[in-house]
N, C-alpha and C positions, 0 to 999 in steps of 0.2 A: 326345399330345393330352390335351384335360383335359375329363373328363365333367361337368357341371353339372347342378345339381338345377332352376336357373333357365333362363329363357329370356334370350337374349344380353343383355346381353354376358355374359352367367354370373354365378358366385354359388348361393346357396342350397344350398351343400354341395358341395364340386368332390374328384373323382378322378383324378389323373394317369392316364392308360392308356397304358402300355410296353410295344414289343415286345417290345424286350430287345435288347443290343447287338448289331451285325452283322446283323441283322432285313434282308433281301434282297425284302422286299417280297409275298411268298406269304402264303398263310392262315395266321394264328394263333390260336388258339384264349388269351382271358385266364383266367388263375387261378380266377377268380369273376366272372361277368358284373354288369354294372350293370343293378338290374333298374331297369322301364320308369317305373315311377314315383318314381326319381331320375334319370331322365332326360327333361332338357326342354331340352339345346343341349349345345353341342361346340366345342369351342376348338382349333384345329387350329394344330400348330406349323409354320412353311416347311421345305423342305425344304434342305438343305445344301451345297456343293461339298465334297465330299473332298480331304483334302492332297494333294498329290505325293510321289510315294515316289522318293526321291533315285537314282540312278545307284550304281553301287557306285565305290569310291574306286578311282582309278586309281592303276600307277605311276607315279613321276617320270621325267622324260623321260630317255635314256640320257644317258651322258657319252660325248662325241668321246671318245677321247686317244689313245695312240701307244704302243706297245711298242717297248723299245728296251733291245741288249743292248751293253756294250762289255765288249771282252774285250783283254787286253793280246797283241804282237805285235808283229811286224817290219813296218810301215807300207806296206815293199815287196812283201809278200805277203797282203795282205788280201783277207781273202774280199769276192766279188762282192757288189753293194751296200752293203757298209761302205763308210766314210768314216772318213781319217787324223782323229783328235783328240788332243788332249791334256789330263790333267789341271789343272781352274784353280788359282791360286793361294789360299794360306789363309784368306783373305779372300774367296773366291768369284769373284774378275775374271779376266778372261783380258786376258793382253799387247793391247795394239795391232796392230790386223791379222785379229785373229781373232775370231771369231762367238763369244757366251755362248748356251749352250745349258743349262736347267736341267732337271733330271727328279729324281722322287722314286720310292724304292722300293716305298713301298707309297701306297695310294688307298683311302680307307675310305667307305663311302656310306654317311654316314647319313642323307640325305633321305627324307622321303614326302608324302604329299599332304592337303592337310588333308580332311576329309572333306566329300564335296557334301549341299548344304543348298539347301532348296525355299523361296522365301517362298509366303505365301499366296495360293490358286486367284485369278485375275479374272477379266474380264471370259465367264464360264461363265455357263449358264443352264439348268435344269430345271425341268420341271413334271412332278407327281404325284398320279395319281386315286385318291384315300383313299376305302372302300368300308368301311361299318358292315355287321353281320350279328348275325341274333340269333340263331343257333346257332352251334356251335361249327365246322362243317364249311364255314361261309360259304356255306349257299344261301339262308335266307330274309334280305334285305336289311333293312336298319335306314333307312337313308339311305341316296340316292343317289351316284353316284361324285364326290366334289369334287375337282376340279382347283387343285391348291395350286403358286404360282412361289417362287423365293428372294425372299424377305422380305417375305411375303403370310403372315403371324398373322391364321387368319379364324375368325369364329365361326359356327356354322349353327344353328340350333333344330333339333328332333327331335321330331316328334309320331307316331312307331311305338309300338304297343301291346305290341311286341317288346324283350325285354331288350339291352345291348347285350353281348354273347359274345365274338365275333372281330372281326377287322380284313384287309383286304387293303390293296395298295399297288398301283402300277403306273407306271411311269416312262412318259410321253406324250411327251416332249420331255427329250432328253437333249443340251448341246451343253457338250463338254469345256471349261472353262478353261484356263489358261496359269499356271504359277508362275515365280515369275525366280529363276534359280541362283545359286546363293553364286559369289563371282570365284574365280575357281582357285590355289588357293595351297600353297608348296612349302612346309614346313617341316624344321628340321634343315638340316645341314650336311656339304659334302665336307670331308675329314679328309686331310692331305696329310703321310707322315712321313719323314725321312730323305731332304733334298733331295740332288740329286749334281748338280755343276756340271762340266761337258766342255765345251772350245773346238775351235771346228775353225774353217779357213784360208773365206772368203768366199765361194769359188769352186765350194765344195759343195756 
């Protein structure tokens, strides 16, 4: 808020007066009070909605895939759940008649997520009873409690014969807003190396 030597709308010699960041709204006592005879009104700034503190970044979703061993062998004696294949030709195809089946030896994940992002609170609303004091401990009052909304910059005159010392606050209505999330997005790439191509008969 901003101390004034004048009567509203201000003027006549003006003071910012800071809580100081993260200020939670309790007694503060300022640095060096405004004494009473530069004060004659008060410029009260609205009070604010606070960001959204993002989610932590997730991982990316799993990958399906399939482990799969071939091992060479007499087709007549295969272990249980294997399946007769054969190696494709040089070029990757398998004859007519038989299924192409492709697999790689290795799978490298480099995906992750891009990081979640908050836009700006809306439709939020609070109101805050701003309390003047002219001592440090906040008992003898300066002004009465003004009741301040989002985007209500008001001014009040002050006719206390008290310096102005401390400050209190006090949330009266508090009703959260909403921010809308960034879209979800994967970035990087699966990494596929060393393809191996096996045919096997239709009927497996």
């Amino acid at each position: 808020m901003t101390a004034n030597g004048a009567a509203c709308p201000g003027g006549g010699g003006s003071r910012v007066v800071d809580a100081g960041e993260g200020w939670d709204g309790t007694c503060v006592a300022l640095p060096s009070p405004v004494q009473a005879e530069q004060l004659a009104s008060v410029l009260y700034e609205p009070p604010v909605l606070a960001p959204c503190t993002p989610s932590e970044t997730p991982e990316p979703p799993p990958v399906a895939a399939t482990f799969v061993r071939v091992c060479a062998g007499n087709t007549a004696q295969k272990p249980p759940a294997f399946v007769a294949c054969m190696q494709a030709g040089s070029d990757g195809t398998c004859r007519d008649g038989l299924v192409r089946h492709e697999f790689f030896e290795e799978l490298i994940d480099g995906r992750a997520c891009a990081p979640c992002e908050c836009g700006p609170p809306e439709e939020g609303n609070c109101v805050a009873d701003v309390t003047l004091y002219g001592d440090s401990q906040c008992s003898d009052r300066v002004d009465a409690a003004l009741g301040m909304g989002l985007g209500e910059m008001r001014c009040a005159n002050v006719s206390s014969p008290l310096p102005l010392s401390a400050m209190r606050a006090a949330l009266v209505e508090a009703e959260p807003g909403t921010c809308s999330p960034s879209v979800p997005a994967v970035i990087g790439a699966l990494e596929r190396h060393e393809p191996h191509v096996v045919c096997s008969f239709p009927e497996i």
